[in-house]
C-alpha positions as CSV (number, residue, x, y, z in Angstrom):
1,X,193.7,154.6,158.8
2,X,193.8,152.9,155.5
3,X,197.8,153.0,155.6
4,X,197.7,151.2,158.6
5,X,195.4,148.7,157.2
6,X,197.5,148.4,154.2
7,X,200.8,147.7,156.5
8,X,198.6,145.1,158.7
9,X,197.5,143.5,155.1
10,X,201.5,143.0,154.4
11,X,202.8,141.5,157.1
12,X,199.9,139.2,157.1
13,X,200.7,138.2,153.2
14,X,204.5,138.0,154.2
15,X,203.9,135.5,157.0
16,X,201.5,133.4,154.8
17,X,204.4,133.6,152.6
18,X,206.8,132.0,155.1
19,X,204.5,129.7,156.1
20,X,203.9,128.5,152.3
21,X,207.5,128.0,152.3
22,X,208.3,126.1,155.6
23,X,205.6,124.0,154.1
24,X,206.7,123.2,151.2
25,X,210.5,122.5,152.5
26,X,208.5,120.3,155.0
27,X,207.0,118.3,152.6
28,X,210.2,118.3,150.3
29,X,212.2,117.0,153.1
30,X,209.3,114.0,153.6
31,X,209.4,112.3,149.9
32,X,213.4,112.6,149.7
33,X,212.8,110.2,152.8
34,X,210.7,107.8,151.3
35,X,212.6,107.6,148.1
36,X,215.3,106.7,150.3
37,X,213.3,104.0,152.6
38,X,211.4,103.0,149.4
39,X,215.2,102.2,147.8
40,X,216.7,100.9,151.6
41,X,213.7,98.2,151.2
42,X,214.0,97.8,147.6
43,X,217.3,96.6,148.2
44,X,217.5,94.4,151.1
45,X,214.8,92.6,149.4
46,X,216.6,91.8,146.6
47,X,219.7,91.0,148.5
48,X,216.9,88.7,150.6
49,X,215.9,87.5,146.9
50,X,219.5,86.3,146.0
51,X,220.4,84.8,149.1
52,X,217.4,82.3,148.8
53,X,218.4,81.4,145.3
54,X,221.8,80.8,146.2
55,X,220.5,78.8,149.1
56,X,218.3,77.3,146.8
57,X,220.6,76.3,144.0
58,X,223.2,74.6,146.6
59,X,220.6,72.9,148.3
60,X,219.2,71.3,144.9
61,X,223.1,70.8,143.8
62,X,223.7,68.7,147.3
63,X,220.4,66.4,146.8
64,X,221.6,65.6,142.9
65,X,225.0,64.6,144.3
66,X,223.5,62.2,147.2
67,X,220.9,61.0,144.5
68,X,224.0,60.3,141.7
69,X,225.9,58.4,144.8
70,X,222.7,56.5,145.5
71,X,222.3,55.5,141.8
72,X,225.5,54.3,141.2
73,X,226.0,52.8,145.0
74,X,222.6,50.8,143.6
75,X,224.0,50.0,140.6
76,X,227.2,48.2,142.1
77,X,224.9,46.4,144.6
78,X,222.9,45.2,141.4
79,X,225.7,44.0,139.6
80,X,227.5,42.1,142.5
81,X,223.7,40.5,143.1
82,X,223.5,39.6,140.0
83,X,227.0,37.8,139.5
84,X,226.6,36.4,143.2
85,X,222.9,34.9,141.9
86,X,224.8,33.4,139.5
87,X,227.1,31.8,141.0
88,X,224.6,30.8,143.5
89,X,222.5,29.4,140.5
90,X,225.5,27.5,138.9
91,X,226.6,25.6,142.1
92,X,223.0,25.0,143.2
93,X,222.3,23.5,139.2
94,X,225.0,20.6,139.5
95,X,228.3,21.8,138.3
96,X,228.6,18.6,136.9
97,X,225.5,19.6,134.3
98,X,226.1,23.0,134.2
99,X,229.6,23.5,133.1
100,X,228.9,21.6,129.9
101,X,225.9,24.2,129.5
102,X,228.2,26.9,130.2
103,X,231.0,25.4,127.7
104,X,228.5,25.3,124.9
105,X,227.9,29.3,125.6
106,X,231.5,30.2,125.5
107,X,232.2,28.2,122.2
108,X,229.2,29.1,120.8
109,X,229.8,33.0,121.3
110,X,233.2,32.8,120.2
111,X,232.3,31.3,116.6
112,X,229.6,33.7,116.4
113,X,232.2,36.5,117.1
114,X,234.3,35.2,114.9
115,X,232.1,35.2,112.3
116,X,230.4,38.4,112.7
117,X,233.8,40.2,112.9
118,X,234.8,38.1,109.4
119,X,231.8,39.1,107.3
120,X,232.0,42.9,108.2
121,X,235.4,42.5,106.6
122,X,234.2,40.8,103.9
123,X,231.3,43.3,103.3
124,X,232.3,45.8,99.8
125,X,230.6,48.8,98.2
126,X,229.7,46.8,95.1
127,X,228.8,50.3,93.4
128,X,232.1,51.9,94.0
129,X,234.1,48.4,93.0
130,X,231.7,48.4,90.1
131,X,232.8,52.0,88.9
132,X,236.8,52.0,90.2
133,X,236.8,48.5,88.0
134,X,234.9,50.3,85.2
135,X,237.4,52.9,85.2
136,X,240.1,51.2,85.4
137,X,239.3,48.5,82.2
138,X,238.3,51.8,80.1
139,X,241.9,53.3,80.6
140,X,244.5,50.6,81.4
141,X,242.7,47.4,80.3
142,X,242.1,44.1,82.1
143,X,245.5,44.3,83.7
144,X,244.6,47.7,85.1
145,X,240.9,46.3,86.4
146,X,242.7,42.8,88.0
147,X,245.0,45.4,90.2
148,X,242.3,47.0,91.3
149,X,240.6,43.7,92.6
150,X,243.8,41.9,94.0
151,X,244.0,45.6,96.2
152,X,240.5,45.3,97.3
153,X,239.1,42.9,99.9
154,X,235.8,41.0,100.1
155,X,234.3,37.8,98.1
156,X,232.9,40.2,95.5
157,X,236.6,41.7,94.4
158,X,237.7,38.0,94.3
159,X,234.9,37.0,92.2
160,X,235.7,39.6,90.2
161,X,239.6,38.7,89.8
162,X,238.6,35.4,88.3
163,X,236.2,36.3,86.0
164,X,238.4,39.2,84.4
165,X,241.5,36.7,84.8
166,X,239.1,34.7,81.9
167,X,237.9,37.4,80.1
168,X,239.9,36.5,77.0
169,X,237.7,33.2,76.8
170,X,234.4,33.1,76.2
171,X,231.4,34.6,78.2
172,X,229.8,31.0,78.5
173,X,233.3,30.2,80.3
174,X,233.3,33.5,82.1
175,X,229.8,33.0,83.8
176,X,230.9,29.4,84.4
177,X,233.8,30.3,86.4
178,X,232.4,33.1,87.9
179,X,229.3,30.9,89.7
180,X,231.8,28.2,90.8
181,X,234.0,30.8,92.3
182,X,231.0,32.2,93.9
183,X,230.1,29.0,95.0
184,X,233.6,28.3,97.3
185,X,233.3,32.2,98.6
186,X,229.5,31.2,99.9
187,X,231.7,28.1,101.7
188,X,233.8,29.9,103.5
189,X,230.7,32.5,104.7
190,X,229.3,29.9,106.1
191,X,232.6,28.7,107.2
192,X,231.5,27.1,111.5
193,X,227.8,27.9,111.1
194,X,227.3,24.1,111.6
195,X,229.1,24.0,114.8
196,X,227.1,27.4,115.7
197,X,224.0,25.2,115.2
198,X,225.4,22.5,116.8
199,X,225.3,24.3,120.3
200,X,222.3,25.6,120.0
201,X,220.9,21.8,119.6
202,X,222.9,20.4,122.3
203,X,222.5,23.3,125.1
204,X,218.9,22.4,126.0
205,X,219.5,18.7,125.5
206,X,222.0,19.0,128.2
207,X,219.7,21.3,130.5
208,X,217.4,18.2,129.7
209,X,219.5,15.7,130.9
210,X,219.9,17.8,134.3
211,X,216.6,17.7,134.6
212,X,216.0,14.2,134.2
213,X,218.9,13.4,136.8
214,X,217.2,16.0,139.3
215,X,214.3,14.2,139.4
216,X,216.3,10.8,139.8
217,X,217.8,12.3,142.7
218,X,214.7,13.5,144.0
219,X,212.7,9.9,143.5
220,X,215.8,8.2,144.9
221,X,216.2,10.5,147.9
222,X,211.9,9.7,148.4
223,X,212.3,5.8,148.0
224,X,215.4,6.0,150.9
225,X,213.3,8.2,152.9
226,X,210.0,5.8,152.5
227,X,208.0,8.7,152.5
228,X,206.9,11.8,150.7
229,X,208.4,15.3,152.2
230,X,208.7,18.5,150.0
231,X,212.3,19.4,151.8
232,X,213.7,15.9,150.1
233,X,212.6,16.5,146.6
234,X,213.4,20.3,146.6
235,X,217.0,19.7,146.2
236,X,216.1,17.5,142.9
237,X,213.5,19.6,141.1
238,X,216.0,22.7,141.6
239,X,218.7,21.0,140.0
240,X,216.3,19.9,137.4
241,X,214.7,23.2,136.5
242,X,218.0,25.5,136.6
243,X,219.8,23.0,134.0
244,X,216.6,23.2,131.9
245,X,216.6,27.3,132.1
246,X,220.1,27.3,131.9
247,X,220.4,25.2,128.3
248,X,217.1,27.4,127.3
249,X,219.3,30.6,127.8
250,X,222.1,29.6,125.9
251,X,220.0,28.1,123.0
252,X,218.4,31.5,122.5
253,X,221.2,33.8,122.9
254,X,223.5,31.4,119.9
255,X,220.3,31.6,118.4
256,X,219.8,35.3,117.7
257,X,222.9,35.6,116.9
258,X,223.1,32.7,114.4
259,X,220.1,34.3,112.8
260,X,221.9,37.2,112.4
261,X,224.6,35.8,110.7
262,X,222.5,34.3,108.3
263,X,221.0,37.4,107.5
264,X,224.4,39.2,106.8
265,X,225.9,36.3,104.7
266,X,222.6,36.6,102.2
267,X,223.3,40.4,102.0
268,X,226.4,39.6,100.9
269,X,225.4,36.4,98.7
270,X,222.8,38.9,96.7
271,X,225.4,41.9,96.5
272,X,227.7,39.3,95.1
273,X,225.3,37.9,92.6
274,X,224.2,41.2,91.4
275,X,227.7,42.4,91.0
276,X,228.6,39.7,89.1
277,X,225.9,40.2,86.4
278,X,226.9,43.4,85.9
279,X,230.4,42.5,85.5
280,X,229.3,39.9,82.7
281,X,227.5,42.8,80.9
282,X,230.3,45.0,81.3
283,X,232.7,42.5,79.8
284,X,230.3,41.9,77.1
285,X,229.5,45.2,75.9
286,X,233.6,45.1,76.2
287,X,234.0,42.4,73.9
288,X,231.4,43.1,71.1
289,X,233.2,46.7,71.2
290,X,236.3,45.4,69.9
């Protein structure tokens, strides 16, 4: 009896066994599965993911091209307005009135050009003309210090030149000569400044004198029309008030820029007279040397 209860007690732990088994295989087979949906979704979200970025990306690419054509389509729309308003302005001002205006702006800015490109030429390092003279005088003399002024451009070098070309005389006569050659280099700085200021006088005057012949017209047009109508004058009082803005304009445009040349010729006017001082001491301390 207990045999057989020992054989029954076997086969039961056996099967339990097999069942354990077929279990676990069970349950093996089920997470390999959703480690593999888990990585199926993974991926088709990210391949998802991309696409929208890519979509993304062209879609922001496409609306800065269509917003750089509308810019610059704008921007040519603005410029031909502008030089069609112009136009439009000149003819409606009186031609007559308004090409002396615009004559005074095209002189005007050429002097000023002129001059503006002239005193950037003249403009020197007085330091390093200072030392390279300096030099020069300590090793080869006078003659040495002239050749480095005759090769070197500017009021300031030519200045120089002169007063080395008298160093042999006294300082008095040095300083002398010196002052009156700074004197005709200040000339020709302000070589056509007083034509500059001319045009600025002379553009609103004209604008002026558009405006008084506006209203003229206007007054003349009322007196043949015995009455009083806004659509008679208007004619008039624009010609009047687009030669007076027009003259305005030009004045202030020559103006800032002849008030900028002013301001560059008295940099140049102080570097000059400083460099000259300097240039006395030097030949000074030169003379009482030897």
């Amino acid at each position: 009896m207990k045999q057989l209860f020992a054989l029954f007690a076997l086969l039961a732990m056996m099967s339990l066994g097999m069942n354990n088994n077929a279990w676990a295989q069970e349950g093996s087979n089920q997470a390999t599965n959703a480690v593999q949906n888990a990585a199926a979704d993974a991926q088709n979200a990210a391949e998802g993911a991309i696409d929208e970025i890519e979509n993304t990306a062209q879609d922001v690419v496409e609306d800065v091209q269509e917003t750089t054509a509308a810019v610059a389509t704008e921007g040519e729309k603005e410029v031909t307005g502008f030089h069609q308003m112009v136009k439009k302005y000149f003819i409606e001002g009186d031609a007559k009135f308004m090409a002396f205006v615009l004559i005074c702006l095209i002189l005007g800015l050429a002097l000023c050009i002129e001059r503006i490109i002239y005193l950037n030429m003249a403009t020197t390092n007085t330091r390093k003309l200072l030392d390279s003279v300096e030099s020069a005088m300590n090793n080869g003399g006078i003659d040495a210090a002239k050749e480095v002024c005759r090769n070197t451009s500017g009021p300031v070098a030519a200045i120089f030149y002169q007063g080395l070309d008298r160093s042999s005389e006294d300082i008095e006569i040095v300083e002398k000569s010196i002052e009156q050659y700074g004197s005709v280099q200040m000339g020709l700085l302000e070589k056509g400044l007083s034509w500059i200021s001319l045009f600025i006088a002379i553009a609103p005057m004209l604008g002026f004198m558009g405006t008084v012949f506006g209203m003229i017209l206007a007054f003349d047009k009322i007196a043949q029309a015995n009455t009083i109508n806004a659509a008679l004058v208007a004619d008039g009082i624009r010609v009047a008030l687009l030669t007076t803005v027009s003259g305005l304009i030009v004045a202030i445009i020559l103006q800032v820029f002849y008030n900028y040349i002013l301001a560059k010729i008295d940099g140049i006017v102080i570097d000059m007279e400083d460099a000259s001082i300097e240039l006395v001491d030097m030949l000074y301390k030169r003379k009482m040397r030897s």
